[in-house]
C-alpha positions as CSV (number, residue, x, y, z in Angstrom):
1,X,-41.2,-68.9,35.5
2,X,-41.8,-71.2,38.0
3,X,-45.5,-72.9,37.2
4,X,-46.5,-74.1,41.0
5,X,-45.5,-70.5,42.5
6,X,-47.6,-67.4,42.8
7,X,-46.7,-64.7,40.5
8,X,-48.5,-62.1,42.2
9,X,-47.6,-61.3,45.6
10,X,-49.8,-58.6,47.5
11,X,-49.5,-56.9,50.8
12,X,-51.8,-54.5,52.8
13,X,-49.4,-52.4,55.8
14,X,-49.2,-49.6,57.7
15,X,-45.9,-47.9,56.5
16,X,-43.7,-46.6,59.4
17,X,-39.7,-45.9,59.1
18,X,-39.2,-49.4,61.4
19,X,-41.4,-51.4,58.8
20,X,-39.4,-50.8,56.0
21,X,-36.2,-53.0,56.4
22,X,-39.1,-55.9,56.7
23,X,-41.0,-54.8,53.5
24,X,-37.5,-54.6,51.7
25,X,-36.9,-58.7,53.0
26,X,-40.1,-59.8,51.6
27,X,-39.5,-58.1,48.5
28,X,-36.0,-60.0,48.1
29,X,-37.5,-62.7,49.5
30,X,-40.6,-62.8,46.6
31,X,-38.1,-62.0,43.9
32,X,-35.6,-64.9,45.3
33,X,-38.5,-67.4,44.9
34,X,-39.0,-66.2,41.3
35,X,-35.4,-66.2,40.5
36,X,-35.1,-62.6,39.8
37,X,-32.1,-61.7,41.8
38,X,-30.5,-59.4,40.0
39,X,-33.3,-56.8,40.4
40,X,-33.6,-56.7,44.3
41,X,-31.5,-54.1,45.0
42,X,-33.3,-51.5,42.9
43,X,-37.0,-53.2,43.5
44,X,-36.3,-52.9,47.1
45,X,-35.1,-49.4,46.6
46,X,-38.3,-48.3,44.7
47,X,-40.2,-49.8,46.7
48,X,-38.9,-48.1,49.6
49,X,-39.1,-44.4,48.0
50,X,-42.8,-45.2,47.4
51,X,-43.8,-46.1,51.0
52,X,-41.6,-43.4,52.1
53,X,-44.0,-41.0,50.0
54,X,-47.1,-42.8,51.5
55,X,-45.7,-42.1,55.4
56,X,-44.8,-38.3,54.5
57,X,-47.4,-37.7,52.3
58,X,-50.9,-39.9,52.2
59,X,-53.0,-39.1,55.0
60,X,-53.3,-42.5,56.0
61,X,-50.5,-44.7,56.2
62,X,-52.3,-47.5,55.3
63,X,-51.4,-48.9,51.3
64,X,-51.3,-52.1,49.6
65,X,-48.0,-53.0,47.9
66,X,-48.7,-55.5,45.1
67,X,-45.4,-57.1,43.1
68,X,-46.2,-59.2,40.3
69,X,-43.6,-61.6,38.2
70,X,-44.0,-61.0,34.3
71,X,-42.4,-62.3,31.5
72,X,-39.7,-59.2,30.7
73,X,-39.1,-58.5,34.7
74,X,-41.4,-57.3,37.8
75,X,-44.0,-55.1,38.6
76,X,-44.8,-53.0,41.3
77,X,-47.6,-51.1,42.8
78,X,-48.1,-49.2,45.9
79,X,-51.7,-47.5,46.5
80,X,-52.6,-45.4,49.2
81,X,-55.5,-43.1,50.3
82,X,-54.1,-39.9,48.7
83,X,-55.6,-38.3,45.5
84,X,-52.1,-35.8,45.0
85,X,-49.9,-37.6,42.5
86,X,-46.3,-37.6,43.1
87,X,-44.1,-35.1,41.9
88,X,-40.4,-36.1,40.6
89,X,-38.1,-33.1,41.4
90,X,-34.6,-32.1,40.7
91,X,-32.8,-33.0,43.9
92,X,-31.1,-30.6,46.2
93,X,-28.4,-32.5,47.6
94,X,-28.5,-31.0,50.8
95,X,-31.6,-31.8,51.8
96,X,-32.5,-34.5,53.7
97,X,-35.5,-35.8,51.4
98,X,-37.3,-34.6,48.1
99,X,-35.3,-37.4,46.2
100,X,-37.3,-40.3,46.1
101,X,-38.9,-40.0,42.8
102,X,-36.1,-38.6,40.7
103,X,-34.1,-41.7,41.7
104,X,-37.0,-44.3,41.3
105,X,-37.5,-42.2,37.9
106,X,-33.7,-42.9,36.7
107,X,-34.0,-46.7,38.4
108,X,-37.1,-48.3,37.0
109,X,-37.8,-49.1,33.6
110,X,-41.1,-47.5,33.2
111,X,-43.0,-46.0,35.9
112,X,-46.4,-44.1,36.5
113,X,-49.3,-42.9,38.6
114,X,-53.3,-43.6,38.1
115,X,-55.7,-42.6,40.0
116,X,-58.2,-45.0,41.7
117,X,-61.8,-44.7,43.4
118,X,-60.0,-44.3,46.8
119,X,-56.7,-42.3,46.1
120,X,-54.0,-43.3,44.0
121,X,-51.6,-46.2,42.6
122,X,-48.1,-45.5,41.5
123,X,-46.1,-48.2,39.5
124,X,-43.3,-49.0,37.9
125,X,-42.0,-51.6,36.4
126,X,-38.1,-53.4,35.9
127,X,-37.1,-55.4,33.1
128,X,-34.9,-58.6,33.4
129,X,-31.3,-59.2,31.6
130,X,-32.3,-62.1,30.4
131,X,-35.8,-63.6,29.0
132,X,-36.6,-66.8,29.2
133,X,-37.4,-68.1,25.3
């Protein structure tokens, strides 16, 4: 890990469909500066299926998206103002939505919810190919 560069990055946004494709940048962006490029596709995908949940489902689209470089990989949180925890279902093909969490469940590592004060955070977390010794 680079020692001079942050290894938490944190950002407070209103979620909207146009915001996205900018929010998936900065994530490549962060995980370019930490020289983790082999997991931006799928950290910009999970991240994207959480901020989707928070604009269909938190009654504010307001949230904080917080990545954080680690040892073994990244991770990310995304808390909003909702207190209903996410719900990973089967997907129906055919529908236009409802898979988010099943594919953010099969993409990340680890992932999981916890309830905060003002809603709730949900995590999850993806592990490099290679360490550093």
């Amino acid at each position: 890990m680079a020692e001079n560069i942050p290894q938490r990055f944190e950002l407070r946004l209103r979620v909207h469909p146009q915001t996205l494709a900018d929010v998936r940048r900065a994530v490549g962006a962060r995980l370019r500066l930490w020289g983790r490029e082999e997991l931006i596709t799928a950290a910009a995908m999970c991240v994207t299926e959480l901020l989707s949940n928070v604009h269909k489902h938190a009654a504010s689209p307001e949230c904080a998206l917080a990545l954080e470089n680690r040892r073994h990989g990244i991770h990310a949180a995304v808390s909003d103002t909702e207190f209903a925890l996410p719900v990973v279902r089967e997907p129906d093909f055919l529908s236009e939505s409802g898979r988010g969490m099943f594919l953010l469940s099969k993409t990340a590592h680890e992932w999981g919810t916890e309830l905060t004060a003002t809603g709730k955070t949900v995590w999850f977390t993806l592990h490099a190919e290679a360490v550093d010794p």
